[in-house]
C-alpha positions as CSV (number, residue, x, y, z in Angstrom):
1,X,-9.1,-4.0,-16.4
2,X,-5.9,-2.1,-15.4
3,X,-6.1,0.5,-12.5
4,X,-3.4,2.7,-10.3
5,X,-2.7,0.9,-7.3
6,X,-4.2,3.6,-5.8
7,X,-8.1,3.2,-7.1
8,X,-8.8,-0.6,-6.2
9,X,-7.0,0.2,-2.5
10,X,-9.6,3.4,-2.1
11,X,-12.4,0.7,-2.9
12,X,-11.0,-1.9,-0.6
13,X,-10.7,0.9,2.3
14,X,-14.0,1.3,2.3
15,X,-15.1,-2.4,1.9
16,X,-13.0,-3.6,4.8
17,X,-15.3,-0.6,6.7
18,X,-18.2,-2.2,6.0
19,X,-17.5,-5.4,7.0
20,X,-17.9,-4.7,10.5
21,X,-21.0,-2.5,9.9
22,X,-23.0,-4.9,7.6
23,X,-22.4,-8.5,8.6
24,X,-25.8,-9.9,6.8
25,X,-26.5,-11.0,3.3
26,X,-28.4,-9.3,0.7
27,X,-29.6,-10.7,-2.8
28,X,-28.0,-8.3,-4.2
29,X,-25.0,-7.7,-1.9
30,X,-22.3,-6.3,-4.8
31,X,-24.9,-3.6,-5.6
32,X,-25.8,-2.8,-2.2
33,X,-22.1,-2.4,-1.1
34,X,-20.6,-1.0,-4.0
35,X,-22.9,2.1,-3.3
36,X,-22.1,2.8,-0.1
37,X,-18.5,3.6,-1.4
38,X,-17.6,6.7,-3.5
39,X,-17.1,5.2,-6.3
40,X,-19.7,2.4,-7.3
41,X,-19.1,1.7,-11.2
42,X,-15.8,1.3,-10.5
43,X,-16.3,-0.8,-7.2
44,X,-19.1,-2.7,-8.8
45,X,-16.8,-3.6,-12.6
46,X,-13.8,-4.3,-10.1
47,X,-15.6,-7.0,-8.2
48,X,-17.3,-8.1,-11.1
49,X,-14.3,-9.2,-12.8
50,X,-14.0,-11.8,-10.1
51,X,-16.3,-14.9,-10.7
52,X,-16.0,-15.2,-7.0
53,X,-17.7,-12.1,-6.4
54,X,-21.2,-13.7,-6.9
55,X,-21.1,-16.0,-4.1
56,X,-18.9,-13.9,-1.5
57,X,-20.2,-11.8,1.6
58,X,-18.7,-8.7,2.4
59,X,-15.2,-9.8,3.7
60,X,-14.8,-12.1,0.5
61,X,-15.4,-9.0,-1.6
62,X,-12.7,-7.2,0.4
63,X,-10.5,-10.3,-0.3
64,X,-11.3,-10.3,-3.9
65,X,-10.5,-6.2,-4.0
66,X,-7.1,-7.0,-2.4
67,X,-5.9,-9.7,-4.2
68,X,-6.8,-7.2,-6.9
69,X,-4.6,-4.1,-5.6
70,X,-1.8,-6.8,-5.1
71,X,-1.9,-7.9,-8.9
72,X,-1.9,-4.2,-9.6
73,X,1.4,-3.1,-7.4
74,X,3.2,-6.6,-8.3
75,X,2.3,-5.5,-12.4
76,X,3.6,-1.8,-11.3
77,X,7.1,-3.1,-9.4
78,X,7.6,-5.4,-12.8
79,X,7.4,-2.3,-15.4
80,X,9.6,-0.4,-12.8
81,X,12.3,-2.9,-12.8
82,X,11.5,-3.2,-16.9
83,X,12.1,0.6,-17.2
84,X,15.3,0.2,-15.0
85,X,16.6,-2.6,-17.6
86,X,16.2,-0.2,-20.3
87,X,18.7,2.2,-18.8
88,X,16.7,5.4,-18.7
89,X,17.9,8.7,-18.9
90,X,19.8,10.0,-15.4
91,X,17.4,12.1,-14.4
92,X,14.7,8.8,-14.3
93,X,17.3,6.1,-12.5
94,X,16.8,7.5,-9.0
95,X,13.5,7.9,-9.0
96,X,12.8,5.0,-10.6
97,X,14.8,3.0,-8.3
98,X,13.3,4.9,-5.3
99,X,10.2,3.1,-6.4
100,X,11.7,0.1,-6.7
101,X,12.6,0.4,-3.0
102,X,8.7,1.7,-2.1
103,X,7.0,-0.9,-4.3
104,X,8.9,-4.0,-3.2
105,X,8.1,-3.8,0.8
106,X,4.6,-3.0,-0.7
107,X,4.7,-6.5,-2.9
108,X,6.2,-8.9,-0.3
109,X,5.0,-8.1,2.8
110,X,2.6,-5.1,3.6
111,X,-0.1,-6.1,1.0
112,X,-0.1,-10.3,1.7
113,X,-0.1,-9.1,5.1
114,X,-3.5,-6.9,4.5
115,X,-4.7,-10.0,2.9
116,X,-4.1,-12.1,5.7
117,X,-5.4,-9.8,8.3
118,X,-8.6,-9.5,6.0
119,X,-9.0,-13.4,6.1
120,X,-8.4,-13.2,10.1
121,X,-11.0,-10.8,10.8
122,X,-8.2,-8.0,11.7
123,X,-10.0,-5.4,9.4
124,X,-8.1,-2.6,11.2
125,X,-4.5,-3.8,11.1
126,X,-5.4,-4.3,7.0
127,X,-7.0,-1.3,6.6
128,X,-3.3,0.0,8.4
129,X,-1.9,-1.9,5.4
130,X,-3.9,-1.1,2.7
131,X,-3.7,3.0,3.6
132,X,0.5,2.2,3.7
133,X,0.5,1.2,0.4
134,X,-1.6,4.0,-0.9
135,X,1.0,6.1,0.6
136,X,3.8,4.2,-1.3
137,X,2.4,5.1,-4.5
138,X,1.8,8.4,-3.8
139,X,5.2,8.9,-2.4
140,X,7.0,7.0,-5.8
141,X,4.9,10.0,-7.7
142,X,6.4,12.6,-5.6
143,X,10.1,11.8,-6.7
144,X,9.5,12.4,-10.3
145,X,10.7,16.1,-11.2
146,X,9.8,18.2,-14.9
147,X,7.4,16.8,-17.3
148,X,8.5,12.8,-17.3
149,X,6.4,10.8,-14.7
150,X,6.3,7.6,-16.6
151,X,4.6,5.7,-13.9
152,X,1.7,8.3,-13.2
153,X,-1.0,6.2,-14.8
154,X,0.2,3.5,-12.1
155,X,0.6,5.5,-9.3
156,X,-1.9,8.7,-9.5
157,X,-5.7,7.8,-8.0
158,X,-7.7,7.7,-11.1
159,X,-10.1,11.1,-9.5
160,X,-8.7,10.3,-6.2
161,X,-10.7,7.2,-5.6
162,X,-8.1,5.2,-4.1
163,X,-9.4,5.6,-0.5
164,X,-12.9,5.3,-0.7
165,X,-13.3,2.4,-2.8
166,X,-12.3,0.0,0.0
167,X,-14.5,-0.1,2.8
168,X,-16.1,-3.0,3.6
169,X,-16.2,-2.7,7.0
């Protein structure tokens, strides 16, 4: 299931929130946390996806959410780099190299780093993380001009969802 960088991060915000609010297990834990985020069918079919999901307490399904937002941005910097190989039209190389330069900081280090401050109990330093990368994508959106934005579907919160879907805390 493909989603903007942006919509898995706004789950994972809010998932990372409710891990230090809710540290106790529930029988039906996915359920129960997806709806204390904005945007439940699309929490609840993210985490789904993951076989994992099933036997994870909250800060496993933060986890599973960031890996997922990583996959995402790592699949966006790839069709970047792709649509810079096709040598686009003038107006699309800066733009498209400017996020290039946004995504790849994103990739490497801030998102792993999330990851690892998730696994390390550090929920506010990747919640920092996770809220910087949200900001990447919006600011790679900002530098398109006119009516070609040909990473919008990557980069634009599906609804705005981006945000809240990530609180696990």
């Amino acid at each position: 299931m493909k989603y903007s960088i942006q919509t898995p991060l706004l789950v994972l915000v809010h998932l990372v929130f409710l891990i230090v609010q809710t540290q106790s297990q529930s029988t039906d834990l996915l359920s129960k946390t997806c709806k204390k985020t904005p945007y439940y069918d699309l929490c609840l079919s993210s985490l789904q996806s993951s076989p994992q999901s099933s036997n994870s307490d909250i800060a496993g399904l933060a986890h599973i959410m960031a890996d997922l937002v990583l996959s995402n941005a790592t699949d966006t910097l790839d069709y970047i780099h792709s649509l810079l190989k096709q040598s686009p039209e003038a107006d699309l190389q800066k733009p498209l190299a400017n996020c290039a330069e946004l995504y790849i900081p994103v990739v490497k280090y801030t998102l792993p780093q999330s990851i690892d401050a998730l696994s390390n109990g550090h929920y506010g330093f990747a919640n920092y993380g996770i809220s910087d990368a949200a900001k990447e994508a919006q600011a790679c959106e900002k530098g398109f001009s006119g009516s070609t934005k040909p990473l919008t579907d990557r980069n634009t919160l599906r609804g705005d969802k981006l945000p809240g879907m990530i609180k696990l805390q």
